[in-house]
N, C-alpha and C positions, 0 to 999 in steps of 0.2 A: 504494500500500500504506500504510493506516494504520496506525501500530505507540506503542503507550505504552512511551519506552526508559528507565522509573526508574520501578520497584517496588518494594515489600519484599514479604517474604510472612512468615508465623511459622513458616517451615522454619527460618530459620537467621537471623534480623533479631529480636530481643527485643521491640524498640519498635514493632513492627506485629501485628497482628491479624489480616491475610489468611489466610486458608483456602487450599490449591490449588485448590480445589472451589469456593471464591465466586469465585476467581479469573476461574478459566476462564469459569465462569455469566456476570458482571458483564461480561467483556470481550466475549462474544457478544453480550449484551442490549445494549448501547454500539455494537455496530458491529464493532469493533475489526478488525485480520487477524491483528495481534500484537500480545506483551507484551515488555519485555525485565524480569531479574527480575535485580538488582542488587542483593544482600545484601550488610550490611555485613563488608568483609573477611573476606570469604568466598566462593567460588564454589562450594560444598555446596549451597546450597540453591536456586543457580540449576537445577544439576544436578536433584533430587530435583522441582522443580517443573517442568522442561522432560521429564522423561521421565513425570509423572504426567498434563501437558496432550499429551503428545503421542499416548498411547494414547484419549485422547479428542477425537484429532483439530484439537490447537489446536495453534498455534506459540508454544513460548517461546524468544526469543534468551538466551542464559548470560552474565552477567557479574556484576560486584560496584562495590562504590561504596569507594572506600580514604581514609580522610585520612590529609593531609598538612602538610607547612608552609605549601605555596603555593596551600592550599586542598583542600577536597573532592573524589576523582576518580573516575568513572565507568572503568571500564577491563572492558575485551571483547580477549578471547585470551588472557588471562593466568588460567591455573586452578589456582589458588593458594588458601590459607590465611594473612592475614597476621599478623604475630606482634605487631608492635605497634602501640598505637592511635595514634600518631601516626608513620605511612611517609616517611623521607626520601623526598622526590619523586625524587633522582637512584638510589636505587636502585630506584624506582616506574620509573622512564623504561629502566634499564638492562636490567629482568626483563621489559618489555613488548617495547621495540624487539628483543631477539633472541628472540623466538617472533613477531614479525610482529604482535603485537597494536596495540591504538590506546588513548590516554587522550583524553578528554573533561571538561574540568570543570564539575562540576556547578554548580547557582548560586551562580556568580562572583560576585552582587552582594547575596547577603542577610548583612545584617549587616556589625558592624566588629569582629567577633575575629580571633585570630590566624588562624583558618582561611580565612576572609574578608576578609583583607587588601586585596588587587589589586583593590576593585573600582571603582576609578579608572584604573586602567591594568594589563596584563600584563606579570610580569617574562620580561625576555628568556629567561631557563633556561625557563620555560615555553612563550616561544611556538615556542619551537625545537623542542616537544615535541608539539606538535597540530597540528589541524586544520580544529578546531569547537568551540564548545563549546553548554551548556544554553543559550538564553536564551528558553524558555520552561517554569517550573517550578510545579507546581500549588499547592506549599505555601512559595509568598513570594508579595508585592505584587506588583501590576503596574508597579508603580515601579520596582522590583529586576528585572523582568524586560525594564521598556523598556531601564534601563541595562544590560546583558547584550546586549540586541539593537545598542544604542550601540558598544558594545564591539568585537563583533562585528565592525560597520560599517568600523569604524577601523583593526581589523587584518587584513580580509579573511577571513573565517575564517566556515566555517559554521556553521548554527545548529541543533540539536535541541532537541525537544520530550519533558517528563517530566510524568508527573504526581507524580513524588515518593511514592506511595500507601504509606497506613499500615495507614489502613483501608480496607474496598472502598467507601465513599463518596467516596475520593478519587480513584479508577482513573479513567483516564481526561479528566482536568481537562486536562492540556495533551498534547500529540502531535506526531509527527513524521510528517511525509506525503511516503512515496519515490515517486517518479517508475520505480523500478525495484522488485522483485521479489526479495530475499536471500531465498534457499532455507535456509540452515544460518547459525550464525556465522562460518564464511569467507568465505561471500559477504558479510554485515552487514559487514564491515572494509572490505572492499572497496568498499563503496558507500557509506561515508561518507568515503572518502578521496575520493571521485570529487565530490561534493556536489552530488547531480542530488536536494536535499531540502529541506524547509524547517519550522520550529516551527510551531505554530497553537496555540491553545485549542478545547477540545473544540465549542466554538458556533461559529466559525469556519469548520469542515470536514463537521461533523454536522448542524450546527443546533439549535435544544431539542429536550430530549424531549417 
């Protein structure tokens, strides 16, 4: 199953331009089997775009993207609103772990601000807290992404694929290729705890268009 798990859409993301409607189109023309659709602090618009592709027959998994101190987080099962733009990660860790949800950080290695700190090494509060993180993202270098895959390496930890999309020219640049089949977002947690996956870039798995 090939699945793009970092998207924005203009549901509920300011800073993207995606359409539902390009969405779905662009991710069929690509291949695609799914999206994940990760609005900033926000699960609104995962919602409104997961039920608009799904009467058209496409899969969107639901989640959002949160900052934090100890960086950028991807977070799936947590359907939430959040209130401020920068989330203590321990109460990030505290509202995920009791609904069973999962954090993911997104690329851990672009850039040196405070949100991108760690990307030399993970602090212990956070590796306590995962699983896997990005370490392939459409919209950094591949420098930032080999160091992520580095990362990775070091603290055993899997790897997912985003394309970060803002606009529908970027859908699709990087991806995550399961070995398994999530039907809903229960099953998506579950099989990334499991780690039967791995990152790619779209040429990689597709090939050119």
């Amino acid at each position: 199953m090939i699945v793009d798990m970092h998207v924005h859409t203009n549901v509920s993301s300011r800073c993207s331009s995606i359409k539902p409607q390009e969405l779905v189109d662009r991710a069929r023309e690509l291949g695609l089997d799914a999206v994940a659709v990760t609005e900033h602090s926000t699960h609104k618009g995962a919602q409104v775009v997961h039920d608009f592709a799904r009467e058209r027959g496409f899969k969107v998994f639901r989640g959002m993207e949160v900052y934090t101190e100890l960086g950028d987080m991807l977070v799936f099962g947590w359907e939430e609103h959040v209130r401020y733009y920068l989330f203590p990660f321990k109460d990030l860790k505290k509202e995920v772990e009791e609904r069973g949800g999962i954090i993911i950080p997104a690329h851990p290695c672009r850039g040196l601000d405070v949100r991108h700190k760690h990307r030399q090494e993970l602090a212990g509060e956070l590796l306590e807290a995962i699983v896997a993180i990005e370490t392939r993202n459409g919209l950094i270098t591949k420098k930032g992404n080999d160091q992520a895959e580095r990362i990775r390496k070091k603290y055993g930890l899997f790897g997912i694929g985003g394309s970060d999309a803002h606009h529908v020219s970027h859908l699709g640049r990087c991806l995550t290729v399961f070995e398994d089949e999530p039907g809903d977002d229960k099953e998506l947690i579950e099989v990334l705890r499991g780690g039967r996956y791995h990152a790619a870039y779209f040429e990689e798995v597709m090939g050119s268009e």
